[in-house]
Backbone bond lengths (Angstrom), bond angles and torsions (degrees), N, CA, C in turn:
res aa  C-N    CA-C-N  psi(-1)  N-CA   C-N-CA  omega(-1)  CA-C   N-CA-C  phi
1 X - - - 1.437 - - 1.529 111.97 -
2 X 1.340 124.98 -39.59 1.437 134.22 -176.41 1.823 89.29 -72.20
3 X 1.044 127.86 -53.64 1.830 117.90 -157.83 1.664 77.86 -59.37
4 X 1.116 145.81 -32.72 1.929 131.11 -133.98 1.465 79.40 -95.67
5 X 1.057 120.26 -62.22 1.513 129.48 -165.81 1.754 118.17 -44.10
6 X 1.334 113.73 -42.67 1.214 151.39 162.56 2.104 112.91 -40.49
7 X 1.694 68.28 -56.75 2.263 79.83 -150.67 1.805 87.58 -73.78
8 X 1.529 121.44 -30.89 1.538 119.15 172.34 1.191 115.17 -22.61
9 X 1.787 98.98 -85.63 1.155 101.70 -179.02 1.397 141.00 -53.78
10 X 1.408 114.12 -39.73 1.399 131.00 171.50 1.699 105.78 -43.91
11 X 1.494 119.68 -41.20 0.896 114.98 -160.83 1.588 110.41 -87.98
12 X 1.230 118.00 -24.54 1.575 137.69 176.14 1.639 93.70 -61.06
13 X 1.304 102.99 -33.53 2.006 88.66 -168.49 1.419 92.23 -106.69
14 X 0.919 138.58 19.46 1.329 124.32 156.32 1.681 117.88 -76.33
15 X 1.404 88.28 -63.89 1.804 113.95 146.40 1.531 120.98 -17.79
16 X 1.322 125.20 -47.76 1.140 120.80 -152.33 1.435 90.39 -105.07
17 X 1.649 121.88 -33.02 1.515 107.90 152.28 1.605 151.97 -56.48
18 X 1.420 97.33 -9.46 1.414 129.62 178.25 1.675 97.30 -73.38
19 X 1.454 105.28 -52.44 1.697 115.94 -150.58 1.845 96.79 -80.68
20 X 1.634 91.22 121.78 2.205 96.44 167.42 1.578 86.98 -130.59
21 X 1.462 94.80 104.12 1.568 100.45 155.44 1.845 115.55 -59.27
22 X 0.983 113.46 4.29 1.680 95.71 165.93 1.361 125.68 -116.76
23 X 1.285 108.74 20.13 1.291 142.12 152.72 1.645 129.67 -70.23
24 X 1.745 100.63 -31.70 1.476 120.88 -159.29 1.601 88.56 -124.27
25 X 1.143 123.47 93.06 1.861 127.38 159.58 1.491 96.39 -40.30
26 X 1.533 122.64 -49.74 1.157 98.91 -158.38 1.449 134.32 -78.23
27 X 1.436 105.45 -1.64 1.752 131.67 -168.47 1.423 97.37 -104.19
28 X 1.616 124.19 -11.61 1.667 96.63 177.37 1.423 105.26 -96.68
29 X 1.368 112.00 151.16 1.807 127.76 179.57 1.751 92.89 -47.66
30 X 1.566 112.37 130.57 1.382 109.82 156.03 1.372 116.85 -80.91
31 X 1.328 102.85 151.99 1.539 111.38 172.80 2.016 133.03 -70.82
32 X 1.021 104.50 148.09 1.209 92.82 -154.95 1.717 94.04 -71.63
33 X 1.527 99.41 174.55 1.566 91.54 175.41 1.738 124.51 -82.58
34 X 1.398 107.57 -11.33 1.534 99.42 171.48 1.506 105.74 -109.82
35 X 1.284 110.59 29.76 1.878 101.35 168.21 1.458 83.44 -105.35
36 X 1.705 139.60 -43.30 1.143 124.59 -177.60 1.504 119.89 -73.06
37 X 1.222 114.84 -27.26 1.573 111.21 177.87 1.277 108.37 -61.40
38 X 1.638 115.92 -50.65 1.628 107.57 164.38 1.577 133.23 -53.29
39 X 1.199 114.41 -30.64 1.260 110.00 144.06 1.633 152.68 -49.08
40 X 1.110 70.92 -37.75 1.597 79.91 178.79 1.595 103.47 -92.92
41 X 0.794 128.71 -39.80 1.875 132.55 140.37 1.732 130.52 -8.00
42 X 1.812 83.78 -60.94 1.597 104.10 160.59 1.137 122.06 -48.56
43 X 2.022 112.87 -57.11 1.227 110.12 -149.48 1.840 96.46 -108.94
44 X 1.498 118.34 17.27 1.923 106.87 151.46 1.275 97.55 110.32
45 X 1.570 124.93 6.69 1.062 119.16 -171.31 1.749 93.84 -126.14
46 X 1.817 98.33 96.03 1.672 110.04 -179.64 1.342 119.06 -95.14
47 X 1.411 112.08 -15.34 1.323 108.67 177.71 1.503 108.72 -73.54
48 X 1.674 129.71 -36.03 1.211 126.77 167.82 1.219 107.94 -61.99
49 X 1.289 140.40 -48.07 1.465 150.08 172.90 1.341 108.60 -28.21
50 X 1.412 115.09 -63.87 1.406 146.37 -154.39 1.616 98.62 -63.45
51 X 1.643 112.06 -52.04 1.366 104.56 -162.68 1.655 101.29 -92.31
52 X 1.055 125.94 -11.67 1.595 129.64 159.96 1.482 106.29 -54.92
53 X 1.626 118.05 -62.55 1.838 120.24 -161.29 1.724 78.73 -72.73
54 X 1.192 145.44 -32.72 1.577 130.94 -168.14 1.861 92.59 -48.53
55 X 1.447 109.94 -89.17 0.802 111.80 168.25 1.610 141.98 -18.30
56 X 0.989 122.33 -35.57 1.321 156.64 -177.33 1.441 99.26 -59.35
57 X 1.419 96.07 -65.77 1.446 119.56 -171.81 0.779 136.98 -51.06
58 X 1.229 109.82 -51.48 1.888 146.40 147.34 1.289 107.61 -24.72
59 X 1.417 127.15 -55.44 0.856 144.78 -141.86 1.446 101.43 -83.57
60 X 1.342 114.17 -72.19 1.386 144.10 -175.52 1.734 96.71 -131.96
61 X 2.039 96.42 117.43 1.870 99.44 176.37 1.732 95.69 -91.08
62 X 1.004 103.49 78.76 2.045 105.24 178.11 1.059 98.82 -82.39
63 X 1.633 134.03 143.96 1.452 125.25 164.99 1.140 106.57 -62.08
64 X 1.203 146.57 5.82 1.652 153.27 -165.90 1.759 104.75 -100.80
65 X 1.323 111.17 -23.48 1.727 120.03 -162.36 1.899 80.49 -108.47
66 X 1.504 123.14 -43.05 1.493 126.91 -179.19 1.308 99.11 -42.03
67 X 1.565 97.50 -66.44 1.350 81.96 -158.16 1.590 144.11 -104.38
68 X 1.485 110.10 15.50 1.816 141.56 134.53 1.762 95.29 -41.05
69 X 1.146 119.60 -60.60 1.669 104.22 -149.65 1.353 70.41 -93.57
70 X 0.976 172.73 -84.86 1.656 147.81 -143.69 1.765 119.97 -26.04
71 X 1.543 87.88 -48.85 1.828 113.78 -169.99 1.205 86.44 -92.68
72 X 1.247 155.45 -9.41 1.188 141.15 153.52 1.741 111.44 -65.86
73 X 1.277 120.88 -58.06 1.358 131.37 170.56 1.063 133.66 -33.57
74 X 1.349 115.83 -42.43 1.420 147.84 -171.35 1.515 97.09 -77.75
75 X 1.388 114.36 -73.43 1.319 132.32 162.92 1.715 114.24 -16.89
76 X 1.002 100.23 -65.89 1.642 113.88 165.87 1.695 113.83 -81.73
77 X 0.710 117.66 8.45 1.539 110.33 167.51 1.330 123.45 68.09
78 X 1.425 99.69 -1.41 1.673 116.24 -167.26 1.702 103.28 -93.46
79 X 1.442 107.29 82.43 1.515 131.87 -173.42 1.340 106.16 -80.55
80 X 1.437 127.36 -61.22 1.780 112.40 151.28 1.393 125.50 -19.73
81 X 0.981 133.62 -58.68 1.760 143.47 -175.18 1.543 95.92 -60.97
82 X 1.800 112.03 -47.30 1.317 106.08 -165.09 1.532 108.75 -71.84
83 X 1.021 119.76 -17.00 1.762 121.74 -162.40 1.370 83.53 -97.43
84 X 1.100 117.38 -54.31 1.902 97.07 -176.02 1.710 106.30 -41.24
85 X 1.210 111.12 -73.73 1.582 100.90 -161.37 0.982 127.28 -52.45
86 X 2.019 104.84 -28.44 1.378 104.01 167.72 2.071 108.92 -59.12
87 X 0.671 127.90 -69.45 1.168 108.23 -152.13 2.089 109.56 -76.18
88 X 1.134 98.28 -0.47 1.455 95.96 169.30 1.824 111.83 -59.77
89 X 1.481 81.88 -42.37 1.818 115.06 -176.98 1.447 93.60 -54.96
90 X 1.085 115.04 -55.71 1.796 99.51 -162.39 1.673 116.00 -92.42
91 X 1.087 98.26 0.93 1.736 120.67 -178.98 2.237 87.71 -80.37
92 X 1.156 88.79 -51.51 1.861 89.75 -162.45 1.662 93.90 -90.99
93 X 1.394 124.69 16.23 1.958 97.46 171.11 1.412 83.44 -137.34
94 X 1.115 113.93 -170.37 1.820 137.08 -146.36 1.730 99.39 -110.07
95 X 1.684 105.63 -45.68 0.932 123.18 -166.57 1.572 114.59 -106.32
96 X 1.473 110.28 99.89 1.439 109.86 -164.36 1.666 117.02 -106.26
97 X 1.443 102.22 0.75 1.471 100.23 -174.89 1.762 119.57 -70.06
98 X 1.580 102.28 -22.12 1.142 116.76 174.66 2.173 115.34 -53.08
99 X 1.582 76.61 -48.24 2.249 90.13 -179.79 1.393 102.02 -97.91
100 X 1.218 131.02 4.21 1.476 137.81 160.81 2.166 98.92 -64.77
101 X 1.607 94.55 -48.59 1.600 94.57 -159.43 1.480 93.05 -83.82
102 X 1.002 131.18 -14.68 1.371 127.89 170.85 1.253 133.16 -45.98
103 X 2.039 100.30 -58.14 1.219 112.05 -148.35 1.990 82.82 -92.68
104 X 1.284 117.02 -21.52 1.435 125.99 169.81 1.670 111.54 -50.85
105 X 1.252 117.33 -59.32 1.659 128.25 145.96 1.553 118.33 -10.34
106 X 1.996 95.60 -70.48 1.720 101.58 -171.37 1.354 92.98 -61.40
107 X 1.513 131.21 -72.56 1.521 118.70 -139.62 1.932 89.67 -66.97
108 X 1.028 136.53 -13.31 1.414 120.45 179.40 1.941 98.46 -62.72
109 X 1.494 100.57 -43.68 1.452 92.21 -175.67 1.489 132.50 -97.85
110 X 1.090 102.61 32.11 1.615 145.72 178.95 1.389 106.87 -100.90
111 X 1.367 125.77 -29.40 0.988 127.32 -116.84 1.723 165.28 -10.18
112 X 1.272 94.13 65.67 1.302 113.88 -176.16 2.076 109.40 -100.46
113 X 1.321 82.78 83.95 1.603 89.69 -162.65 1.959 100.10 -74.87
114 X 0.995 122.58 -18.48 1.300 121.05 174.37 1.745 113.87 -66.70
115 X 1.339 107.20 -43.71 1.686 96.82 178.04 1.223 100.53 -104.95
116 X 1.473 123.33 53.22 1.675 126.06 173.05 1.260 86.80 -139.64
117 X 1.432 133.38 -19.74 1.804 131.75 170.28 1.554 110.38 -74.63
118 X 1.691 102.20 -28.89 1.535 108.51 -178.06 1.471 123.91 -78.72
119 X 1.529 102.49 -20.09 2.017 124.36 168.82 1.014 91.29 -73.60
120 X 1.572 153.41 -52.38 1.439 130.04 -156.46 1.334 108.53 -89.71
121 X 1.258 131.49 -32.97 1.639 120.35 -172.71 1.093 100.74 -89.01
């Protein structure tokens, strides 16, 4: 009974020296989707970014998911997409001066500096 009791364990840690989870994709924790969208954010790649915070967004409208896919937008140049959400954004909150200065932002970087003088005053 003592050798059985013994060879268990021994044998469990032999085992556990065998095992490299970074060997096995399928045994490491996946990442969530907005720790990678921020990543990929980080490292210049917004169009992957972009369709992660889309999603994101959808999901949960956090000004935190707003405003990743904003700086994603911008990033991409895709100023249409950005003016939509902006003003979807200020259509659905109370407080619009925040996507007022936004969409004042896009047409500055549009450049249409005349109706980006008309968002700030």
């Amino acid at each position: 009974m003592i050798f059985l009791g013994l060879a268990s364990p021994l044998l469990h840690a032999q085992n556990l020296k065998l095992f490299d989870p970074s060997k096995n994709a399928s045994m490491r924790p996946k990442k969530s989707k907005q720790k990678l969208a921020t990543e990929y954010y980080a490292s210049g790649e917004y169009q992957k970014a972009a369709t992660l915070f889309q999603e994101l967004y959808k999901e949960n409208n956090s000004s935190y998911f707003y405003r990743y896919l904003l700086y994603c937008y911008v990033q991409l140049e895709e100023y249409k997409k950005a003016e939509k959400m902006i003003k979807k954004a200020a259509k659905d909150n109370d407080k619009t001066y925040k996507e007022l200065a936004d969409l004042g932002y896009i047409r500055l970087k549009k450049g249409d500096a005349e109706k980006a003088a008309k968002m700030f005053l």
